[in-house]
Each structure stands twice: as C-alpha cells, then as structure tokens.
N, C-alpha and C positions, 0 to 999 in steps of 0.2 A: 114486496114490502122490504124496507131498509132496514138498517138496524135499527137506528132510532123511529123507525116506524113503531116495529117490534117492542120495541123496549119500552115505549109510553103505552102502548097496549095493555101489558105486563104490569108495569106501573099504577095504570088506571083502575086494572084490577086488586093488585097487592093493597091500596089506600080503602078501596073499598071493605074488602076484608076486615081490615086495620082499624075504620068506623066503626064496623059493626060492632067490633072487639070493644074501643072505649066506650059506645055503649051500655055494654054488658058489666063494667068493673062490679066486681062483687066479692062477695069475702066466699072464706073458705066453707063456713057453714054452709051456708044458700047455697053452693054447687054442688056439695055434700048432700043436699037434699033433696034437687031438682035436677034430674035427670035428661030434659032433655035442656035444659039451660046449660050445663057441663057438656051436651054433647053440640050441642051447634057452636058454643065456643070450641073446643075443640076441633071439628071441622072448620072453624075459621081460621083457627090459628096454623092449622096445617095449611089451608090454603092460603095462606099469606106468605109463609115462610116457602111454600112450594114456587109462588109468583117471585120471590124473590131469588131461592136458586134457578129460578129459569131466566131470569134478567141476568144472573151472573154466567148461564150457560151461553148466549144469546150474544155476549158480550167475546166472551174467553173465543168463540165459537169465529166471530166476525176479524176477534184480532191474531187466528190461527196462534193463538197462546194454546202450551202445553197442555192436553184433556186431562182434567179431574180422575184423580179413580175413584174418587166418592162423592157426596155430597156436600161433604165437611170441605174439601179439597177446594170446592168451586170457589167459594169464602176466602179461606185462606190465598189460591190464586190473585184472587182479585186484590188484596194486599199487598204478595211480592210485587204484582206486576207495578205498583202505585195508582191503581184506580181507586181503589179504599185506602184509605189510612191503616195499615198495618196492626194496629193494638187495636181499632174499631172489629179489623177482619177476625183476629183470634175469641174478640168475646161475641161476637154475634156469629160465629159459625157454632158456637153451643146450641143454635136454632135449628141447623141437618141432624143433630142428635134426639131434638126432641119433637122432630118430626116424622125419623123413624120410629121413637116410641107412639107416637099417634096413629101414624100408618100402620105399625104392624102389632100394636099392642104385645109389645116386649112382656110388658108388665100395667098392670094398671095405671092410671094416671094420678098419682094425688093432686087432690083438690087446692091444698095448699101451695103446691108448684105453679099452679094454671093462675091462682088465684094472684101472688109474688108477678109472676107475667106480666099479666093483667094490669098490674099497677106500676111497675117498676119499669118494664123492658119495651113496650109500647114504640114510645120513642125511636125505638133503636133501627122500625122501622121506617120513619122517616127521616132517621140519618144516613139510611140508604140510600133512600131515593134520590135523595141531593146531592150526596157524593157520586152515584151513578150519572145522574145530569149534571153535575159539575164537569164530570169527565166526557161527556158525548157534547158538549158544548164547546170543551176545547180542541177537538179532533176532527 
C-alpha cells in the first residue's frame, strides 16, 4: 500500500469519527449528566485526533523527515517541514495534548472543555485533511 493509499484510509476514518462528533454537539450540562454520551464522545474524539497523528506519522515517515519525539512533535513537524501551514500546526497540535489526557486519564475530563471542542475546533479537523491532500496531490 502507498502512501497515499495509507493516508485516505486514515483519512476516511479520522472524517468518520469527526461525523459522529458533530452529531453529538451538546452543551456542558447534558455530558455532565450522561455518561455514556461524554464517554463515546470522548472515544471519538481520541480516535480522530489518534487518525490524524497517524496520517502525520505516515507522511513524516514516507518523506524520511526527522522522527517525532512526541505526539505534539508530529504536528509541529508537519508545519516546519511546509506540509501544514505553520500557525495551523502550533494550535492544532493542542490535540496530542488532549489526547493523552483521554488516553491516560491524566485527570478527568471537564465537560465544559469537550463540550468548547465540540463547537468550536471541529473544523480544525477538516483543515487537515485538505492541507494533507493539498500536499500529496502536489508530490
């Protein structure tokens, strides 16, 4: 399988996720209350953000670019190298952050953070996907 095999695999799943999530928008209250509606967003949302550092693994990986030491890293790479836009890369690598807090339950989740997500940063992951196909389009 190619990269861009790989990569719209990845893709196909990260979008799916990413549905499930807008249809879920909900406030802080209702997660706050519903248990397992807070926890399948949350598994969504890790899996989306996981499908996405693995499209930037996938990528960094194909163009023998510098390995990550972190999560947070893969993001940012993908900025220096000009595959993302630079100031995209620095506020959407806040995503490896809060996906080790999901993974490893640092600390509990508030409701009110997931719920801000939810409404606000959505987006952020379809301005991935484009700028990832924008750049395997041109290569």
């Amino acid at each position: 399988m190619n990269t861009k095999e790989k990569v719209a695999r990845k893709m196909k799943n990260m979008q799916g996720y990413v549905d499930f999530l807008r249809e879920q928008i909900t406030d802080e209250e209702k997660l706050s209350n519903n248990y397992l509606l807070k926890s399948a967003i949350e598994r969504n949302l890790q899996l989306a953000i996981e499908s996405a550092l693995d499209i930037g693994e996938v990528i960094i990986s194909s163009e023998n670019l510098e390995k990550p030491e972190d999560y947070r890293d893969i993001i940012i790479t993908l900025g220096k190298e000009g595959i993302i836009p630079e100031e995209f890369a620095r506020r959407f690598s806040e995503a490896a952050k809060l996906r080790n807090i999901l993974v490893h339950m640092y600390t509990k989740v508030d409701p009110s953070v997931i719920s801000q997500i939810l409404k606000n940063n959505l987006d952020d992951f379809d301005d991935y996907a484009r700028y990832i196909a924008r750049y395997l389009d041109k290569r």
